[in-house]
C-alpha positions as CSV (number, residue, x, y, z in Angstrom):
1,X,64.3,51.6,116.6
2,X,63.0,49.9,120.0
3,X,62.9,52.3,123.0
4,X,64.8,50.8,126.0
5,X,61.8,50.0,127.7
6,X,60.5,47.4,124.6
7,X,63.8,46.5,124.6
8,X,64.4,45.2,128.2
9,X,60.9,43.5,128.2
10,X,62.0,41.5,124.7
11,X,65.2,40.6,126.6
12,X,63.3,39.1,129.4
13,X,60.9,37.4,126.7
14,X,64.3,36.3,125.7
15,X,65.4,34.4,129.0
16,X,61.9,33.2,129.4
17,X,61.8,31.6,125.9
18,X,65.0,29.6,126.6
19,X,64.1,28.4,129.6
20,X,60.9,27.3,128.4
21,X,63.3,25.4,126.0
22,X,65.2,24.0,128.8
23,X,62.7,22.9,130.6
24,X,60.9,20.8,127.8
25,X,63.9,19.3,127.9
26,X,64.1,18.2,131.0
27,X,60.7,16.9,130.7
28,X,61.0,14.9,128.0
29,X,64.5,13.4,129.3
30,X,62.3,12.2,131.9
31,X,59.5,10.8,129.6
32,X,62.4,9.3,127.1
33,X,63.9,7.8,130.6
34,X,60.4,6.1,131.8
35,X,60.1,4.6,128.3
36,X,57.8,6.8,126.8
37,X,59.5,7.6,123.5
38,X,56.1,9.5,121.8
39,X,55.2,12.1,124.5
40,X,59.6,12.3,125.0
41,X,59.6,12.9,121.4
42,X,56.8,15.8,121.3
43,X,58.4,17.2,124.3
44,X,61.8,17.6,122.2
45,X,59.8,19.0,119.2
46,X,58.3,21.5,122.3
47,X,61.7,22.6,123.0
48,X,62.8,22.9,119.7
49,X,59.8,25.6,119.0
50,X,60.9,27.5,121.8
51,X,64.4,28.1,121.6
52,X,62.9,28.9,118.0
53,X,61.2,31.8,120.2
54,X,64.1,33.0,121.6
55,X,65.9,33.2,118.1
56,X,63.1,35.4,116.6
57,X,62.9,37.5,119.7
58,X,66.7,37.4,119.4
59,X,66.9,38.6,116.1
60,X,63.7,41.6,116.3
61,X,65.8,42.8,118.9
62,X,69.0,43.4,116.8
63,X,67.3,43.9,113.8
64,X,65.6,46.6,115.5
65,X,68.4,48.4,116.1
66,X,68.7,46.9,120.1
67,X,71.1,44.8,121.9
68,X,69.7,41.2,122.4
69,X,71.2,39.4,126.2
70,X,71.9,36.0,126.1
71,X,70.8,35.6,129.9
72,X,72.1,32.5,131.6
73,X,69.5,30.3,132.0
74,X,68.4,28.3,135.3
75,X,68.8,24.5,135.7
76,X,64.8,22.9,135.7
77,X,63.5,20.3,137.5
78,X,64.7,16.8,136.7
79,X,62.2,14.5,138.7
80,X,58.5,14.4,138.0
81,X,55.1,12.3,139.7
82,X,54.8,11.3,136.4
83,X,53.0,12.3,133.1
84,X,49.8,14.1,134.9
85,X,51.8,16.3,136.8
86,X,54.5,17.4,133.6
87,X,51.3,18.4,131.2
88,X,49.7,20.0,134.5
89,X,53.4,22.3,134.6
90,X,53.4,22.4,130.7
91,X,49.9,24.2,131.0
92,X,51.2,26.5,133.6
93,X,54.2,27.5,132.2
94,X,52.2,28.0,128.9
95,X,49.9,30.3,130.7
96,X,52.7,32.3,132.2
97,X,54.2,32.6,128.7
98,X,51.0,33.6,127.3
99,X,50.7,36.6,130.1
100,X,54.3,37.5,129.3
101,X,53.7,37.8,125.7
102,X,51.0,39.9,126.6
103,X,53.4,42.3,128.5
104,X,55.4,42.8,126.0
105,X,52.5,43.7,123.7
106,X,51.3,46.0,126.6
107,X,54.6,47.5,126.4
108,X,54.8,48.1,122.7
109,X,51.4,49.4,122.6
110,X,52.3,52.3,125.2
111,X,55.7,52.7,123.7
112,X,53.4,53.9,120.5
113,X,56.1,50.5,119.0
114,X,53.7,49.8,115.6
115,X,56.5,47.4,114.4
116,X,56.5,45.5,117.3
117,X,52.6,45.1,118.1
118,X,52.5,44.2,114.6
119,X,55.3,42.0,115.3
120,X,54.3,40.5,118.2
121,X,50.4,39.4,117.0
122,X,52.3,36.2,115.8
123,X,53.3,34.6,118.9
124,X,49.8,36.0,120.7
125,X,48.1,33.3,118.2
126,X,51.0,30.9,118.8
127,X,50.4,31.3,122.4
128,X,46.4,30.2,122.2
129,X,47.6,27.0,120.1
130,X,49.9,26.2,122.7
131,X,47.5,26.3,125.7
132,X,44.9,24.4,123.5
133,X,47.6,21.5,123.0
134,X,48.4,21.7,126.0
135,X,45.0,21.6,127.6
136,X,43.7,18.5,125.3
137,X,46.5,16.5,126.1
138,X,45.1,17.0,129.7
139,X,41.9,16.0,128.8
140,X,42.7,12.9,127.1
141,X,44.7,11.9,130.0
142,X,41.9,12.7,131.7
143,X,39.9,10.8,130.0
144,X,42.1,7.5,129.2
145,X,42.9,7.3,132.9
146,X,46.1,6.0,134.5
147,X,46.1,3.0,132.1
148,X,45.3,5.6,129.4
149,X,49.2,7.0,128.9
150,X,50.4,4.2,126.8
151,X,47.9,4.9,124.4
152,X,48.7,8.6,124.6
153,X,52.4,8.2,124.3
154,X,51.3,6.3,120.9
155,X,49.4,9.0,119.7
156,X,50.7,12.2,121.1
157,X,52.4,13.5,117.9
158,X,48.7,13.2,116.3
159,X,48.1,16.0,119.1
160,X,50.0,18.7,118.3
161,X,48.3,20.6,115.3
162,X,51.0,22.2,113.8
Protein backbone atom coordinates (compact mmCIF):
# COMPACT_ATOMS: atom_id res chain seq x y z
CA UNK A 1 0.00 0.00 0.00
CA UNK A 2 1.35 3.67 -0.67
CA UNK A 3 0.93 6.05 2.33
CA UNK A 4 -0.91 9.29 1.26
CA UNK A 5 2.07 11.15 1.26
CA UNK A 6 3.80 8.84 -1.72
CA UNK A 7 0.60 8.96 -3.08
CA UNK A 8 0.02 12.69 -3.58
CA UNK A 9 3.60 13.27 -4.73
CA UNK A 10 2.97 10.30 -7.66
CA UNK A 11 -0.17 12.25 -8.51
CA UNK A 12 1.75 15.35 -8.99
CA UNK A 13 4.41 13.24 -11.00
CA UNK A 14 1.23 12.42 -12.73
CA UNK A 15 0.21 15.95 -13.90
CA UNK A 16 3.82 16.74 -14.52
CA UNK A 17 4.29 13.73 -16.90
CA UNK A 18 1.25 14.74 -19.05
CA UNK A 19 2.14 17.98 -19.47
CA UNK A 20 5.52 17.17 -20.40
CA UNK A 21 3.49 15.26 -23.04
CA UNK A 22 1.63 18.20 -23.98
CA UNK A 23 4.15 20.35 -24.29
CA UNK A 24 6.31 18.16 -26.73
CA UNK A 25 3.49 18.46 -28.58
CA UNK A 26 3.27 21.74 -28.95
CA UNK A 27 6.78 21.87 -29.80
CA UNK A 28 6.84 19.65 -32.41
CA UNK A 29 3.47 21.25 -34.01
CA UNK A 30 5.63 24.12 -34.32
CA UNK A 31 8.73 22.30 -35.85
CA UNK A 32 6.16 20.11 -38.26
CA UNK A 33 4.71 23.77 -39.07
CA UNK A 34 8.24 25.47 -39.95
CA UNK A 35 8.97 22.49 -42.22
CA UNK A 36 11.05 20.49 -40.13
CA UNK A 37 9.52 17.06 -40.35
CA UNK A 38 12.77 15.05 -38.44
CA UNK A 39 13.17 17.19 -35.21
CA UNK A 40 8.75 17.46 -35.46
CA UNK A 41 8.91 13.76 -35.70
CA UNK A 42 11.34 13.14 -32.54
CA UNK A 43 9.43 15.65 -30.67
CA UNK A 44 6.12 13.36 -31.21
CA UNK A 45 8.13 10.25 -30.30
CA UNK A 46 9.16 12.72 -27.05
CA UNK A 47 5.60 13.05 -26.20
CA UNK A 48 4.67 9.74 -26.77
CA UNK A 49 7.38 8.51 -24.01
CA UNK A 50 5.89 10.76 -21.71
CA UNK A 51 2.38 10.27 -21.56
CA UNK A 52 3.96 6.67 -21.41
CA UNK A 53 5.23 8.20 -17.92
CA UNK A 54 2.11 9.13 -16.85
CA UNK A 55 0.48 5.70 -17.59
CA UNK A 56 3.14 3.83 -15.52
CA UNK A 57 2.83 6.27 -12.78
CA UNK A 58 -0.84 5.91 -13.44
CA UNK A 59 -1.01 2.40 -13.02
CA UNK A 60 1.78 2.00 -9.72
CA UNK A 61 -0.63 4.24 -8.17
CA UNK A 62 -3.71 1.87 -8.47
CA UNK A 63 -1.89 -1.06 -8.48
CA UNK A 64 -0.63 0.04 -5.22
CA UNK A 65 -3.62 0.09 -3.71
CA UNK A 66 -3.96 4.29 -4.29
CA UNK A 67 -6.28 6.50 -6.24
CA UNK A 68 -4.46 7.84 -9.42
CA UNK A 69 -5.98 11.88 -10.49
CA UNK A 70 -6.24 12.63 -13.91
CA UNK A 71 -5.31 16.42 -13.24
CA UNK A 72 -6.34 18.77 -16.00
CA UNK A 73 -3.55 19.72 -17.69
CA UNK A 74 -2.46 23.48 -18.72
CA UNK A 75 -2.39 24.66 -22.36
CA UNK A 76 1.74 25.17 -23.43
CA UNK A 77 3.25 27.64 -25.32
CA UNK A 78 2.45 27.62 -29.05
CA UNK A 79 5.09 30.20 -30.54
CA UNK A 80 8.83 29.59 -30.31
CA UNK A 81 12.32 31.87 -31.57
CA UNK A 82 12.94 28.92 -33.17
CA UNK A 83 14.82 25.51 -32.81
CA UNK A 84 17.70 26.92 -30.23
CA UNK A 85 15.30 28.22 -27.88
CA UNK A 86 12.70 24.80 -27.94
CA UNK A 87 15.92 22.33 -27.10
CA UNK A 88 17.09 25.21 -24.54
CA UNK A 89 13.18 24.59 -22.85
CA UNK A 90 13.37 20.79 -23.63
CA UNK A 91 16.67 20.80 -21.34
CA UNK A 92 14.89 22.72 -18.76
CA UNK A 93 11.94 21.04 -18.46
CA UNK A 94 14.05 17.81 -18.45
CA UNK A 95 15.89 19.05 -15.51
CA UNK A 96 12.85 20.00 -13.64
CA UNK A 97 11.53 16.48 -14.27
CA UNK A 98 14.71 14.92 -13.25
CA UNK A 99 14.49 17.02 -9.65
CA UNK A 100 10.80 15.87 -9.45
CA UNK A 101 11.62 12.31 -9.93
CA UNK A 102 13.95 12.80 -7.34
CA UNK A 103 11.21 14.03 -4.91
CA UNK A 104 9.32 11.43 -5.26
CA UNK A 105 12.27 9.06 -4.57
CA UNK A 106 13.02 11.36 -1.50
CA UNK A 107 9.55 10.71 -0.47
CA UNK A 108 9.45 7.00 -0.81
CA UNK A 109 12.67 6.69 0.87
CA UNK A 110 11.36 8.50 4.19
CA UNK A 111 8.04 6.81 3.79
CA UNK A 112 10.33 3.57 4.51
CA UNK A 113 8.12 2.79 0.54
CA UNK A 114 10.84 -0.29 -0.60
CA UNK A 115 8.38 -0.97 -3.60
CA UNK A 116 8.47 2.31 -4.79
CA UNK A 117 12.26 3.29 -4.51
CA UNK A 118 12.74 0.07 -6.08
CA UNK A 119 10.13 1.25 -8.46
CA UNK A 120 11.19 4.43 -9.13
CA UNK A 121 15.24 3.64 -9.98
CA UNK A 122 13.78 3.17 -13.52
CA UNK A 123 12.80 6.52 -14.45
CA UNK A 124 16.02 7.98 -12.28
CA UNK A 125 18.12 6.29 -15.23
CA UNK A 126 15.50 7.35 -17.85
CA UNK A 127 15.78 10.79 -16.56
CA UNK A 128 19.89 10.96 -17.17
CA UNK A 129 19.24 9.62 -20.82
CA UNK A 130 16.86 12.31 -21.33
CA UNK A 131 19.09 15.23 -20.22
CA UNK A 132 21.97 13.63 -22.25
CA UNK A 133 19.71 13.72 -25.51
CA UNK A 134 18.67 16.61 -24.74
CA UNK A 135 22.03 18.20 -24.01
CA UNK A 136 23.75 16.76 -27.36
CA UNK A 137 21.16 17.91 -29.50
CA UNK A 138 22.26 21.39 -27.99
CA UNK A 139 25.62 20.82 -28.76
CA UNK A 140 25.31 19.83 -32.22
CA UNK A 141 23.32 22.83 -32.82
CA UNK A 142 25.87 24.44 -31.28
CA UNK A 143 28.12 23.29 -33.28
CA UNK A 144 26.38 23.17 -36.86
CA UNK A 145 25.39 26.75 -36.36
CA UNK A 146 22.29 28.55 -37.63
CA UNK A 147 22.75 26.89 -41.07
CA UNK A 148 23.42 23.74 -39.13
CA UNK A 149 19.42 22.80 -38.39
CA UNK A 150 18.71 21.33 -41.65
CA UNK A 151 21.27 18.91 -41.28
CA UNK A 152 20.00 18.30 -37.75
CA UNK A 153 16.40 17.97 -38.63
CA UNK A 154 17.93 15.12 -41.13
CA UNK A 155 19.52 13.42 -38.58
CA UNK A 156 17.86 13.94 -35.34
CA UNK A 157 16.17 10.49 -34.98
CA UNK A 158 20.01 9.14 -35.12
CA UNK A 159 20.11 11.18 -31.79
CA UNK A 160 17.89 9.70 -29.61
CA UNK A 161 19.56 6.44 -28.23
CA UNK A 162 16.76 4.48 -27.37
Amino acid sequence: MLTKKVEEFCNRQIEREGNSSNLYLAMASFAEAKGLAGIAAWLYAQAEEERGHMLKFIRWVNERGGNAIIPEFKKPPVKYKGINEIFAEVLKHEQFITASINEVLEVAIAEKDHATVNWIQWFVSEQVEEESSAQQILDKLQLAGPQGVYFLDRDIMNLRGK
